[in-house]
PAZAPA-4460 file (N, C-alpha, C; in steps of 0.05 Angstrom, whole numbers, plus 32768, in hexadecimal, padded with zeros to 4 digits):
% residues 316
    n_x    n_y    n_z   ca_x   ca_y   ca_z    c_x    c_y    c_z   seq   type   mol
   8011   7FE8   8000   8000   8000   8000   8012   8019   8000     1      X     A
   800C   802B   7FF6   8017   8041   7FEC   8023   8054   8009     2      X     A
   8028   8061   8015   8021   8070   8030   8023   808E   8024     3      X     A
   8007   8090   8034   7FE9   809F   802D   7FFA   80BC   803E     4      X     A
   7FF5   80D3   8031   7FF8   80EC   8043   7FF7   80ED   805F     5      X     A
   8008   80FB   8070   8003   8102   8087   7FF5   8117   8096     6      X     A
   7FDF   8119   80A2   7FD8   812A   80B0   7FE7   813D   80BE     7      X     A
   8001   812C   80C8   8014   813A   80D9   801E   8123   80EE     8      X     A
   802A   8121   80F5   802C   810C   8119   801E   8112   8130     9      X     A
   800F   80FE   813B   800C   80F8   8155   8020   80EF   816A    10      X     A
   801B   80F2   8181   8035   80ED   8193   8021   80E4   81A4    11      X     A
   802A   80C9   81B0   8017   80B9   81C2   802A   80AA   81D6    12      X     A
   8029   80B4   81F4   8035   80A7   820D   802F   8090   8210    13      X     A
   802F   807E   8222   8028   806A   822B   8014   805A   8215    14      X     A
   8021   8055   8201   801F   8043   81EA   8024   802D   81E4    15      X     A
   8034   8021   81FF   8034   7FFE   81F4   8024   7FF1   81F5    16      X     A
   8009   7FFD   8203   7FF5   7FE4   8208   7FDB   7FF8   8210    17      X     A
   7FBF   7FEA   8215   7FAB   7FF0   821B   7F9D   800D   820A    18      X     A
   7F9B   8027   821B   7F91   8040   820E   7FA0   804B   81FD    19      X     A
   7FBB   804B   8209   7FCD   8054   81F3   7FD5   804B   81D7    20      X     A
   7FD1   802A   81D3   7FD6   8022   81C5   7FBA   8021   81B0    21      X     A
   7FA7   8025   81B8   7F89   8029   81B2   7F8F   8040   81A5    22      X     A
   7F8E   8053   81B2   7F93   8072   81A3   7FAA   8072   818B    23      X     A
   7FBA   805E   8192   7FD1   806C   8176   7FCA   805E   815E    24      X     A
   7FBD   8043   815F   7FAB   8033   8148   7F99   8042   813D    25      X     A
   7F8A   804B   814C   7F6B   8067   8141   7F78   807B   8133    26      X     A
   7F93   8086   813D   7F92   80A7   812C   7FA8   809E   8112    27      X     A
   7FB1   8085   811C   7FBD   807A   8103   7FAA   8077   80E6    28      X     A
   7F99   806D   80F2   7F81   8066   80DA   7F74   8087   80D7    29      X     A
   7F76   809E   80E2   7F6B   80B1   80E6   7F82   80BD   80D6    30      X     A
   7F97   80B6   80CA   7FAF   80BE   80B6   7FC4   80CD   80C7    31      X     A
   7FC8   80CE   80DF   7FD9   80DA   80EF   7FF3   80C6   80E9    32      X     A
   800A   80D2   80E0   8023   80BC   80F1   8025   80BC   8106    33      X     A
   8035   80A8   8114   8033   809E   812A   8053   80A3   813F    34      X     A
   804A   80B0   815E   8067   80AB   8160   8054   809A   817E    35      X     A
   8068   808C   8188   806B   8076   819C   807A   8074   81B2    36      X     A
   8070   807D   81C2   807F   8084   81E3   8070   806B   8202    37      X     A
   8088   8066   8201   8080   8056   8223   8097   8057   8235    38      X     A
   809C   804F   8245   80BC   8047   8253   80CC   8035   824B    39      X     A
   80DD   8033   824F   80F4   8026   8243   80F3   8005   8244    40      X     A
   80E1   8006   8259   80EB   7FE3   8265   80D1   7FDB   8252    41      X     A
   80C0   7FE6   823C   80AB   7FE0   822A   80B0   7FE6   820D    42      X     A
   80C9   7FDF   8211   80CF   7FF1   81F1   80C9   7FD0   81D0    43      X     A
   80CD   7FBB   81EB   80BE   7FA4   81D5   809D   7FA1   81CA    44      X     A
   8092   7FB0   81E1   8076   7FB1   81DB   8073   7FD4   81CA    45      X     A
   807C   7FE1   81CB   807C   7FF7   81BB   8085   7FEB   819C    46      X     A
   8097   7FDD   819A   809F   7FD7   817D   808D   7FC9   816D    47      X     A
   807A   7FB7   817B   8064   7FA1   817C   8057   7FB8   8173    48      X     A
   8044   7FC6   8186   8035   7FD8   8179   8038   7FEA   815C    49      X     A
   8056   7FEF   815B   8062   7FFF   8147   8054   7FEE   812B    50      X     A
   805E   7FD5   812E   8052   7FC8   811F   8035   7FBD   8110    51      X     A
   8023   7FC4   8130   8003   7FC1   811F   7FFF   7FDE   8119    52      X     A
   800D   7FF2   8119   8008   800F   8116   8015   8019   80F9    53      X     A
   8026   8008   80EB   8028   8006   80D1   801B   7FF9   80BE    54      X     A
   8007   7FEA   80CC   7FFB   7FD0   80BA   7FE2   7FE3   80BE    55      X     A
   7FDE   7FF4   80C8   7FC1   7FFD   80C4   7FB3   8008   80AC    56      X     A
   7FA8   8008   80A4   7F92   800D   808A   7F7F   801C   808F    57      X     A
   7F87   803B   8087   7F76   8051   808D   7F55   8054   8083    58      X     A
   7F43   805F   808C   7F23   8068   8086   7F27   8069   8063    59      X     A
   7F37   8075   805E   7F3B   8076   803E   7F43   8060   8028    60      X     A
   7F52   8049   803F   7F5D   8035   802B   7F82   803A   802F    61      X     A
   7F88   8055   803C   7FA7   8055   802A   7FB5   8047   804C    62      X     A
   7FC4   803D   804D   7FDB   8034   805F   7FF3   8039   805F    63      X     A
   8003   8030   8071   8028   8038   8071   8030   8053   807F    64      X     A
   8027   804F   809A   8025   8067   80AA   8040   8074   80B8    65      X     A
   804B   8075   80BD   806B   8081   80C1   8060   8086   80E4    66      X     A
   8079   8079   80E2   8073   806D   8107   8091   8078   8116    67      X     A
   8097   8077   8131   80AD   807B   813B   80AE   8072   8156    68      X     A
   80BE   8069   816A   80BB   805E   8181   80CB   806C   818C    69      X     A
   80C2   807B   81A2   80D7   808C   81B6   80D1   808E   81D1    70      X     A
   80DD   8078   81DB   80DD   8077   81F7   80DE   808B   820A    71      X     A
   80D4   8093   8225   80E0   8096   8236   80CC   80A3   824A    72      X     A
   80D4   80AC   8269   80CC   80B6   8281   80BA   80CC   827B    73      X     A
   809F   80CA   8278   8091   80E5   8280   809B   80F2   8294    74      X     A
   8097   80EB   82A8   809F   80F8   82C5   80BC   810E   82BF    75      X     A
   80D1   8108   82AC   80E5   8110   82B1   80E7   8125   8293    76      X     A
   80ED   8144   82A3   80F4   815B   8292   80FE   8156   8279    77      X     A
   8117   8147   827D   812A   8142   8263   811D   812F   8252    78      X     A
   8116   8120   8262   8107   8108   8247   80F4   8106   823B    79      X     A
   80DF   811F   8249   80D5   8128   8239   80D0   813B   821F    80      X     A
   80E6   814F   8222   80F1   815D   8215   80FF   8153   81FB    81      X     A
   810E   813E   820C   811F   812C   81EC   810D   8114   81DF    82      X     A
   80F6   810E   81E9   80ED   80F8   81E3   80DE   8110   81BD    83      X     A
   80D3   8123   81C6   80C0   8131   81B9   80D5   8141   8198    84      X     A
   80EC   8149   81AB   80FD   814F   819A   8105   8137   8182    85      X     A
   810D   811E   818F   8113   8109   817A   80F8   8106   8168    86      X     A
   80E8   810E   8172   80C5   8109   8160   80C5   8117   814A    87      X     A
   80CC   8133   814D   80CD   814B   8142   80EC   8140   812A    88      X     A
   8100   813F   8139   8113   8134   8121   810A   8122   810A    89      X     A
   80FC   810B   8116   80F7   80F2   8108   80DF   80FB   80F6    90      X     A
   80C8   810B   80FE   80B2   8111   80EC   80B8   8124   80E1    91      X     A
   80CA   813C   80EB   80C7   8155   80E1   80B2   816A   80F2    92      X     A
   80AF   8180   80F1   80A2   8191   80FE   8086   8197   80F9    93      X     A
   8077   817B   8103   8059   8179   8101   8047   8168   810F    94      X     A
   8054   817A   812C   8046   8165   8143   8029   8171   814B    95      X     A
   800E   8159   8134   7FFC   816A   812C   7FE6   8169   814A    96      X     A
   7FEC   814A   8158   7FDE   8143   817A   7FE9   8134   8184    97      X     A
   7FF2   8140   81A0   7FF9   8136   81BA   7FEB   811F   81C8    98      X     A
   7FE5   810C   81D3   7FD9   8102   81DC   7FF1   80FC   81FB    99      X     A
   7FEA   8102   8210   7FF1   8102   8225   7FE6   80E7   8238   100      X     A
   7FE8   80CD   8230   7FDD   80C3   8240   7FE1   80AC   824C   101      X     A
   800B   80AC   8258   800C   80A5   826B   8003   80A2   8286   102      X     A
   8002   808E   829A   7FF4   808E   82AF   7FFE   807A   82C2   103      X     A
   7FF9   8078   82DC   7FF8   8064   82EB   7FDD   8067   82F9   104      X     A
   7FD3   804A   8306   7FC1   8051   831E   7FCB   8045   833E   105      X     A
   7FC3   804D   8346   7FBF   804B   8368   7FA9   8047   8369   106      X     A
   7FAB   802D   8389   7F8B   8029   838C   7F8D   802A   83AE   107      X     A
   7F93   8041   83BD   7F95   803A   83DF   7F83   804D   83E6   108      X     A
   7F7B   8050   83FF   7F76   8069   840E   7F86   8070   8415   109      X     A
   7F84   808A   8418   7F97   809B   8425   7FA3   809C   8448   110      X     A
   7F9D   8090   8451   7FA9   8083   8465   7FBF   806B   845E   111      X     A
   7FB9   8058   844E   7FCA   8045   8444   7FDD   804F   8428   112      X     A
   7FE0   8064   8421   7FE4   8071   840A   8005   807D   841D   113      X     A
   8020   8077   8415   8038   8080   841A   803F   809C   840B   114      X     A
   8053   80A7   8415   8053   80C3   8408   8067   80B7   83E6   115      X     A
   8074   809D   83EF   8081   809C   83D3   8070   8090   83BF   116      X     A
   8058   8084   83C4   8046   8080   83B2   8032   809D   83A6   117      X     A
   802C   80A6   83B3   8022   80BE   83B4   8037   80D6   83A6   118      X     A
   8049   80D8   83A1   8064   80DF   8394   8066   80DA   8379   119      X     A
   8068   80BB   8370   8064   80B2   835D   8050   80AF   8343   120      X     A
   8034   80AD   835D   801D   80B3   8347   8021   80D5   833E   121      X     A
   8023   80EC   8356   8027   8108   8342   803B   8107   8331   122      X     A
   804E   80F4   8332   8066   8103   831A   805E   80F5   8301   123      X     A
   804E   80DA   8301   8047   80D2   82E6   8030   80DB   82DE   124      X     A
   801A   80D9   82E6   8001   80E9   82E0   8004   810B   82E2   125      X     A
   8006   8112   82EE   8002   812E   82F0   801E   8141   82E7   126      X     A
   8036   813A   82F1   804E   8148   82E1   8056   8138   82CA   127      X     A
   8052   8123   82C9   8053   811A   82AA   8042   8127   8297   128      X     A
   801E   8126   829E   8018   8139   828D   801D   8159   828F   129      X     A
   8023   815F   829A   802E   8183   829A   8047   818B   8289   130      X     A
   8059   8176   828F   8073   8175   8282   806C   8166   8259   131      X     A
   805A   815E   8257   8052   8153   823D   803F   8169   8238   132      X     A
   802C   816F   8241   801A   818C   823D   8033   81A4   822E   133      X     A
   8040   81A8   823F   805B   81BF   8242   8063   81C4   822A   134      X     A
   8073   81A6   8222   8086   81A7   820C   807A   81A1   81F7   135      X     A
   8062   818A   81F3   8050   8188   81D8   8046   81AB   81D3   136      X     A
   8046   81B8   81E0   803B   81D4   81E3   804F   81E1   81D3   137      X     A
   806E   81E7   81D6   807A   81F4   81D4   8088   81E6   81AE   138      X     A
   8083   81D4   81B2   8087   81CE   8194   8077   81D7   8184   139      X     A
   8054   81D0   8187   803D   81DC   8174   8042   81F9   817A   140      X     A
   8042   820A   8184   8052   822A   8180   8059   8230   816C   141      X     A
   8079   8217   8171   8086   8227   8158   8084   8216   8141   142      X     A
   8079   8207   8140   8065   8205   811F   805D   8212   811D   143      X     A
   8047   8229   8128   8034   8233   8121   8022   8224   810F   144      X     A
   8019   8212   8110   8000   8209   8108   7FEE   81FB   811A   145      X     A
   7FEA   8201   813B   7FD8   81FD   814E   7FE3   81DC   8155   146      X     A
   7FC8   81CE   815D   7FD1   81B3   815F   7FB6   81B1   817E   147      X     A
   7FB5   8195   8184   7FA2   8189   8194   7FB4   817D   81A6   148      X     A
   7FB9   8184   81BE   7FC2   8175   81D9   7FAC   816D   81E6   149      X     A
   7FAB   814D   81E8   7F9B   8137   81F7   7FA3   812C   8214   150      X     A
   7F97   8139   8229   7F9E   811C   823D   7F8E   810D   8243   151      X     A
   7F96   8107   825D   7F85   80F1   826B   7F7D   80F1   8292   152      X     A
   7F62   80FD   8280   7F59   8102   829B   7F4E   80E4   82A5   153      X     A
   7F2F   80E5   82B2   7F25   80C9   82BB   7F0B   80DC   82C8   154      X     A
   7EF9   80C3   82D1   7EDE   80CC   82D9   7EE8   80D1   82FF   155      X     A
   7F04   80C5   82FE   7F11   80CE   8319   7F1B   80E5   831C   156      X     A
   7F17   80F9   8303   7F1A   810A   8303   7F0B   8120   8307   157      X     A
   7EF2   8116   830D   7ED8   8123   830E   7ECF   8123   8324   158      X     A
   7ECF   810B   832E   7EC7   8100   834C   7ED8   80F0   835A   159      X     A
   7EDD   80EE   836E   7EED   80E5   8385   7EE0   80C1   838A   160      X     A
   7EF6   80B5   8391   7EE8   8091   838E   7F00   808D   83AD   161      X     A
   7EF1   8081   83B4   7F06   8075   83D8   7F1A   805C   83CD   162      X     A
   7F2C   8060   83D8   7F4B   8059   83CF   7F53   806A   83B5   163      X     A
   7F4B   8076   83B0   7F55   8087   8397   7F65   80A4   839F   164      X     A
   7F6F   80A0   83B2   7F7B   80C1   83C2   7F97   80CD   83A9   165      X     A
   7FA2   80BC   83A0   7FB6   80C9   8393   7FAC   80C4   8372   166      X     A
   7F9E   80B4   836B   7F98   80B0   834D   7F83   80C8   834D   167      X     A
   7F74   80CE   835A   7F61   80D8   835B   7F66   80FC   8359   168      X     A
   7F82   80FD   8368   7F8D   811C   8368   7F97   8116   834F   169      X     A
   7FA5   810A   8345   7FB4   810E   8333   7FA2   8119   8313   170      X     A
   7F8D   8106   8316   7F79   8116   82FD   7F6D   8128   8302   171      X     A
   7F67   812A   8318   7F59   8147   831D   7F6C   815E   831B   172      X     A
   7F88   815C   831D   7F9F   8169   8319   7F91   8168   82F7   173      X     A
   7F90   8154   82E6   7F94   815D   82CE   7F80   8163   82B8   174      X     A
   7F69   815F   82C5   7F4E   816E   82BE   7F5F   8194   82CB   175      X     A
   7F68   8197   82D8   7F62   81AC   82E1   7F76   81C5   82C7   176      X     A
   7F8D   81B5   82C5   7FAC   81BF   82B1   7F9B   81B4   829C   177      X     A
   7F8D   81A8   8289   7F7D   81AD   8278   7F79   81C5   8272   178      X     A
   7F63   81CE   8283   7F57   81E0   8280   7F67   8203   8280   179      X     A
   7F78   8201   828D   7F8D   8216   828E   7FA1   8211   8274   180      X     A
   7FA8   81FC   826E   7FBA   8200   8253   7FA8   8208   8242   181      X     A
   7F8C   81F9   823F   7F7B   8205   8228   7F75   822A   8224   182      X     A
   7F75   822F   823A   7F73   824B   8241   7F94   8251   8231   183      X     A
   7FA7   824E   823C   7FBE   8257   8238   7FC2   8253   8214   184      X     A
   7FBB   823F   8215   7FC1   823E   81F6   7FB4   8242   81DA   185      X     A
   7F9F   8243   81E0   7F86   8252   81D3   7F91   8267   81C4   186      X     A
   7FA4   8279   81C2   7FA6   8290   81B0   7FBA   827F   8197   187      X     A
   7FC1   826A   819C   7FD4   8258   8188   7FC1   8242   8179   188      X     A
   7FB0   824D   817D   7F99   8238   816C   7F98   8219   8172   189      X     A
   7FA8   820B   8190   7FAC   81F2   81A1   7F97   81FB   81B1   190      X     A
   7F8D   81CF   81A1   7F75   81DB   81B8   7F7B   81C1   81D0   191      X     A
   7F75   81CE   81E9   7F84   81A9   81FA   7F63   81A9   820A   192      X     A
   7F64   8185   8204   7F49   817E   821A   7F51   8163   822A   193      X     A
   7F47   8156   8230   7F51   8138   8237   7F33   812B   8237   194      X     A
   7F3C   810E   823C   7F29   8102   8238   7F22   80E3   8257   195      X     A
   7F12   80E6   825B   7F13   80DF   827C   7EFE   80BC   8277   196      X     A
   7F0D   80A9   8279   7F02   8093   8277   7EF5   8089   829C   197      X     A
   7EE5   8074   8294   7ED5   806C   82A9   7EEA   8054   829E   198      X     A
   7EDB   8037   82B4   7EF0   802D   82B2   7EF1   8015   8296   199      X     A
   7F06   8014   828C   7F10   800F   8270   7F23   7FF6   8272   200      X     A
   7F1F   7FE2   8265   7F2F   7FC5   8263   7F46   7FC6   8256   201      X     A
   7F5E   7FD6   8265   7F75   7FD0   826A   7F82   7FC6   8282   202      X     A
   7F9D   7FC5   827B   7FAA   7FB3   828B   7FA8   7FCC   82A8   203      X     A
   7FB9   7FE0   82A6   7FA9   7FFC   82BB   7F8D   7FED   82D8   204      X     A
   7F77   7FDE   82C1   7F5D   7FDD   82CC   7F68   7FBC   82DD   205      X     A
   7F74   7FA8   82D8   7F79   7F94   82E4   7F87   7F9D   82FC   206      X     A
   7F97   7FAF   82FB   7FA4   7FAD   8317   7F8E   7FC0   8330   207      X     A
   7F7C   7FC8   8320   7F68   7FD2   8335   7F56   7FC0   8340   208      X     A
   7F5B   7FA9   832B   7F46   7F8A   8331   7F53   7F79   8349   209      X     A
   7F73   7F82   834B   7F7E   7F6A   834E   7F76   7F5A   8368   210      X     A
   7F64   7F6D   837F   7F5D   7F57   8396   7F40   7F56   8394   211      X     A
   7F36   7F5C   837A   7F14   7F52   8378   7F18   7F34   8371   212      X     A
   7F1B   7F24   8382   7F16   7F0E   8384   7F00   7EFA   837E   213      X     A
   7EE3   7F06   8384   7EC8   7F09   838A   7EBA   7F12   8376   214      X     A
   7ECA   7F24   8367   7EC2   7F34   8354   7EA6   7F4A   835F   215      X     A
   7EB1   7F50   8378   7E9E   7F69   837B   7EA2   7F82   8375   216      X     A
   7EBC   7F87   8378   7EC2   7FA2   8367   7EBA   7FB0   8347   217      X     A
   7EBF   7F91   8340   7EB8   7F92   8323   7E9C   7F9C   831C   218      X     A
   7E88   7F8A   832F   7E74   7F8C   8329   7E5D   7FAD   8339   219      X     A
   7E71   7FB9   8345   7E79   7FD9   8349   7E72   7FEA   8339   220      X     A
   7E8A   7FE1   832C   7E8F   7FF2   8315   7E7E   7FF0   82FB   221      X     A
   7E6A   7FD4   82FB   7E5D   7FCC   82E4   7E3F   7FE1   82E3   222      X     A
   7E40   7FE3   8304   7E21   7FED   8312   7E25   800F   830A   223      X     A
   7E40   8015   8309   7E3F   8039   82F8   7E3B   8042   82DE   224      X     A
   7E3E   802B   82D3   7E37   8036   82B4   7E25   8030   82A6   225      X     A
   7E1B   803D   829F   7DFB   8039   8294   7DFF   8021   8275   226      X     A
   7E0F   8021   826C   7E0F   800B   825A   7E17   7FED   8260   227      X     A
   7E1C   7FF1   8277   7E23   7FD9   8286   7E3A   7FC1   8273   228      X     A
   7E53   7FD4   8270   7E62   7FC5   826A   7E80   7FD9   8270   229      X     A
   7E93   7FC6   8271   7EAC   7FDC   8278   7EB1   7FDE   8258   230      X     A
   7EC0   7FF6   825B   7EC7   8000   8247   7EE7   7FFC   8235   231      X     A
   7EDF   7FF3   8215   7EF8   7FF1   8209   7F10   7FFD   8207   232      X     A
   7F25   7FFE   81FD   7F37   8010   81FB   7F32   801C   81E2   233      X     A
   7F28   8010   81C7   7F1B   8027   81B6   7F09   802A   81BE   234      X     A
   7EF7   8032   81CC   7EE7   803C   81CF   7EF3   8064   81DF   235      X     A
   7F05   805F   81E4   7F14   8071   81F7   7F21   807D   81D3   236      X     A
   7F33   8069   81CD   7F37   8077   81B6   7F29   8088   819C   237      X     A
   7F06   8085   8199   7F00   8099   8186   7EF0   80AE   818C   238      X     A
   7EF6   80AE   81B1   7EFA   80CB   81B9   7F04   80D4   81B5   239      X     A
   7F22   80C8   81AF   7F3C   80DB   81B1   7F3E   80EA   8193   240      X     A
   7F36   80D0   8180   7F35   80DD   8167   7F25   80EB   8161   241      X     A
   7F0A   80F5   8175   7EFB   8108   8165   7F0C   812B   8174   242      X     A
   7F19   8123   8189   7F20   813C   819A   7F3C   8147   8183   243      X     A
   7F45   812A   817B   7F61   8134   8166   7F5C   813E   814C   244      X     A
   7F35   813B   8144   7F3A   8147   8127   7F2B   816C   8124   245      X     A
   7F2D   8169   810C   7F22   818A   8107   7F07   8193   8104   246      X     A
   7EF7   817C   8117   7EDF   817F   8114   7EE1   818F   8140   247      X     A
   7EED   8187   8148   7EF1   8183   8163   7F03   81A1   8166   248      X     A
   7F07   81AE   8153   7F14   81CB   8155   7F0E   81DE   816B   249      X     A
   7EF0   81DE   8175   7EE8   81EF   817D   7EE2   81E7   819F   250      X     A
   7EEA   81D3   81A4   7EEE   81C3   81BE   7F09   81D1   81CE   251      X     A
   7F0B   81D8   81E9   7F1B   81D0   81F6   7F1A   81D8   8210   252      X     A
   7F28   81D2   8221   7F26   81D4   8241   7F15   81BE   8249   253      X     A
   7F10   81A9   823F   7EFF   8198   8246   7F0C   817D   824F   254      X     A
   7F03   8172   8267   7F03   8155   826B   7EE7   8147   8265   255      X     A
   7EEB   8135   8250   7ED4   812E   8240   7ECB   8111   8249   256      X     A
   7EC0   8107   8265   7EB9   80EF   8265   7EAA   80D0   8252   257      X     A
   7EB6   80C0   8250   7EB2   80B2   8238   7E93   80A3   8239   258      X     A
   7E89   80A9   8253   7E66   80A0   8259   7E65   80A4   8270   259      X     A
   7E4D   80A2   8275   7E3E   80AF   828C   7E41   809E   82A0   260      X     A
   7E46   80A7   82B5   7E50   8093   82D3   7E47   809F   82E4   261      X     A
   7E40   8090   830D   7E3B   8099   831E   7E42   8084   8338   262      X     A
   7E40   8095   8349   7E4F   8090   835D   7E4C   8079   836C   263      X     A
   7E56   8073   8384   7E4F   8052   8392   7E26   8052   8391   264      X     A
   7E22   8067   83A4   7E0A   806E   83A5   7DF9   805F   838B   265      X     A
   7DF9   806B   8375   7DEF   8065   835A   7DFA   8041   8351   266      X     A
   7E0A   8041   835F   7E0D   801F   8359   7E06   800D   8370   267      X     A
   7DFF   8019   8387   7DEA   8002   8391   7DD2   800A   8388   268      X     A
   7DC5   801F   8380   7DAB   801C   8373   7DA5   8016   8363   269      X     A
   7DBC   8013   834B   7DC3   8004   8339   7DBA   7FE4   833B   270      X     A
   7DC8   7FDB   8355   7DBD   7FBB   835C   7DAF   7FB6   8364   271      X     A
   7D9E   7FCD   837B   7D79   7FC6   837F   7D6F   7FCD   8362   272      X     A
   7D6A   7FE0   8356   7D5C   7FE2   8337   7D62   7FC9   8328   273      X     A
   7D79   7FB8   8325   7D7B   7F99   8314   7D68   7F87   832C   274      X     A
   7D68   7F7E   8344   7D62   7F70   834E   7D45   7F79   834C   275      X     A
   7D39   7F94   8349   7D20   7F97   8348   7D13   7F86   8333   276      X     A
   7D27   7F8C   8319   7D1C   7F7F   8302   7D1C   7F67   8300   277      X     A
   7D30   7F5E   8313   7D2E   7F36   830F   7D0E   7F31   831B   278      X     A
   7D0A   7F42   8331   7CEF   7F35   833E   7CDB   7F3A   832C   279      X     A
   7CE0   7F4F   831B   7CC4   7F5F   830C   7CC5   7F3D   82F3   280      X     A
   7CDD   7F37   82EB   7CE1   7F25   82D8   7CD3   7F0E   82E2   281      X     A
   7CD5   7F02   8302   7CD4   7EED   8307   7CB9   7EE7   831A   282      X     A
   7CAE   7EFA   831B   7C94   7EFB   832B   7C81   7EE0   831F   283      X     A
   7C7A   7ED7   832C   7C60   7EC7   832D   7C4C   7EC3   8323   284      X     A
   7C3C   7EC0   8314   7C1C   7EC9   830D   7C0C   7EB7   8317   285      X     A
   7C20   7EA7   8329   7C09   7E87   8334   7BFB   7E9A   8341   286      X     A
   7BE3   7E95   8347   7BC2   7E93   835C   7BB9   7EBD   835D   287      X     A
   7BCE   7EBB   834C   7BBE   7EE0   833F   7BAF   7EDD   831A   288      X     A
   7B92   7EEB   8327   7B84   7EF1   8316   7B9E   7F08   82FE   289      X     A
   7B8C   7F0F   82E7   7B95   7F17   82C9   7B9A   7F36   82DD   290      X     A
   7B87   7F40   82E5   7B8A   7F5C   82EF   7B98   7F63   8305   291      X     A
   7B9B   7F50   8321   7BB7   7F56   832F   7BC9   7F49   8325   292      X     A
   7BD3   7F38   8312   7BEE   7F3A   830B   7BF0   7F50   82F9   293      X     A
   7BE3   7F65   82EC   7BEC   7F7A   82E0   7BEE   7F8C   82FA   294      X     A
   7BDC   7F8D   830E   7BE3   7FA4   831D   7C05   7FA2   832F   295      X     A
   7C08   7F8A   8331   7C26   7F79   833E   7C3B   7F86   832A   296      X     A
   7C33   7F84   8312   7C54   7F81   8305   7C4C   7FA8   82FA   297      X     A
   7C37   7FB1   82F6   7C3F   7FCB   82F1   7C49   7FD5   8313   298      X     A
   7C43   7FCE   8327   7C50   7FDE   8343   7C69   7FDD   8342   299      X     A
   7C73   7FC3   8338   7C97   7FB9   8339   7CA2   7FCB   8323   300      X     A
   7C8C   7FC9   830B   7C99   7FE1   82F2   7CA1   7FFC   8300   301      X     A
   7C8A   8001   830F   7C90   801C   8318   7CA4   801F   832C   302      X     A
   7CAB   800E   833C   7CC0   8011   8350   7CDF   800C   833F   303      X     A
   7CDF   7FFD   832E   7CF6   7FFD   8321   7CFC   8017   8311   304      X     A
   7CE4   8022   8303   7CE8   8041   82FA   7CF2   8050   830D   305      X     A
   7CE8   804B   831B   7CF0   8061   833C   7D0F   805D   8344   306      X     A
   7D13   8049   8343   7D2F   8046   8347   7D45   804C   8330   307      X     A
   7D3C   804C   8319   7D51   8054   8304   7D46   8073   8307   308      X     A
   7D3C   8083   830C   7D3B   809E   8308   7D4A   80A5   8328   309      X     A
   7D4B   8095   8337   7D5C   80A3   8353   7D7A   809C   8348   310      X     A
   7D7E   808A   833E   7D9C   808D   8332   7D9A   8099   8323   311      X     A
   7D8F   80A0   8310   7D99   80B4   82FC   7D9D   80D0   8305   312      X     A
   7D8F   80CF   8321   7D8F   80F1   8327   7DA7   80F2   833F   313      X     A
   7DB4   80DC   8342   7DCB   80D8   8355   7DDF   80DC   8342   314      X     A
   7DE0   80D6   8329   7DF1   80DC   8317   7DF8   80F7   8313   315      X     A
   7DE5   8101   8312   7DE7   8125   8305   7DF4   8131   831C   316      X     A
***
């Protein structure tokens, strides 16, 4: 296959696996070249990816996407700086979106939460994205031809979840520098938003599983989302591509949640409203006349309505 025009390059962090690697397949097919950033000790799974990210076959038909792999430390000034610069060598000066969306999670309360864990989560989530905000910034400048900086917020970025004391600052840290770079950079025609996932089947989401044994947590998390399913990694990704194209120009300062979620509250009413409906499902009609089993199952209809409209208004 021929390789089809470039839009310009994308630059995508934490790309060897799960969202990241979701996102750089989408804007690949979205005609973006591709550059490829993780840490060092992932630089086999970055090359892997490198590879289904050249085999992709754009909306149009054309393929042979010009790819690049450049390791290194969000957290750290210099490597970030040189990771972006080698981008810029290798593509040339047309770093057209940022995608910022290295991460770690933490899962303690803050009583069980150490100050070096608590350390760690701000320098990769929160100074990782400030320091990637920063410099993806200072390159689209001096292009002068604008550009789209993406992070990664979370619906923990919205609302506070118990054991979440440092993951939970850390996006709310970056919902918040969103919205101030978008301000700041607005006169350069960059527009920056992020994009805030509920919870999403990556590897990230297993280590939050790792002592649901029982699978009650899981089924937690199933009780918040109204589609009642966890969420893909493309699915995260053609958010990102609608925030990266030129239909999405007029967007920014936004953390854009990927569906509608609510809190513990809303997921145990979540489990009386299902259990309502098993009984409404499983009710009886033995030794009831035609007219009280309609008056029976419209009362249960109505109490189950009742209960999906108190979650829904626990949501808002």
């Amino acid at each position: 296959m021929a390789l089809a025009d470039s839009k310009g390059f994308a630059f995508i962090t934490g790309s060897a696996q799960g969202m990241g690697k979701a996102i750089a397949l989408r804007l690949a097919r979205d005609g973006f070249d591709i550059a490829l950033n993780d840490v060092l000790s992932k630089v086999e799974q970055l090359k892997e990816v490198e590879r289904e990210v050249q085999a992709v076959v754009g909306d149009g038909g054309e393929g042979g996407r010009k790819t690049g792999v450049f390791p290194g430390d969000v957290s750290d000034e210099e490597s970030v700086k040189d990771m972006i610069a080698q981008a810029v060598e290798h593509f040339g000066p047309r770093l057209d979106v940022f995608v910022a969306n290295a991460g770690i999670v933490t899962v303690k309360s803050i009583i069980d939460t150490d100050v070096e864990e608590w350390d760690r989560a701000l320098a990769v989530n929160a100074r990782g994205t400030f320091l990637c905000y920063k410099y993806a910034a200072i390159q689209m400048v001096s292009q002068g031809r604008g550009g789209r900086i993406i992070g990664a917020c979370s619906v923990s970025g919205k609302r506070g979840r118990p054991g979440g004391i440092a993951y939970c600052g850390t996006k709310f840290a970056i919902r918040g520098m969103t919205q101030v770079a978008a301000l700041d950079l607005a006169k350069y025609n960059i527009t920056v938003n992020a994009y805030a996932p509920g919870a999403t089947d990556t590897p990230l989401l297993g280590e939050v599983f790792t002592d649901d044994t029982e699978g009650k947590k899981q089924w937690e998390f199933l009780g918040t989302i109204p589609l009642g399913r966890i969420g893909q990694p493309s699915d995260i990704a053609n958010l990102v591509s609608y925030l990266a194209s030129k239909d999405a120009g007029y967007i920014t300062g936004m953390s854009i949640l990927a569906t509608k979620t609510c809190g513990n509250n809303g997921s145990r009413r979540d489990q009386q409203a299902k259990r309502t409906l098993f009984a409404l499902r499983s009710v009886s009609t033995e030794g009831f006349t035609s007219t009280s089993t309609k008056i029976v199952r419209c009362t249960m209809q109505l109490w189950y309505t009742f209960e999906l409209w108190i979650k829904d208004w626990k949501c808002k």
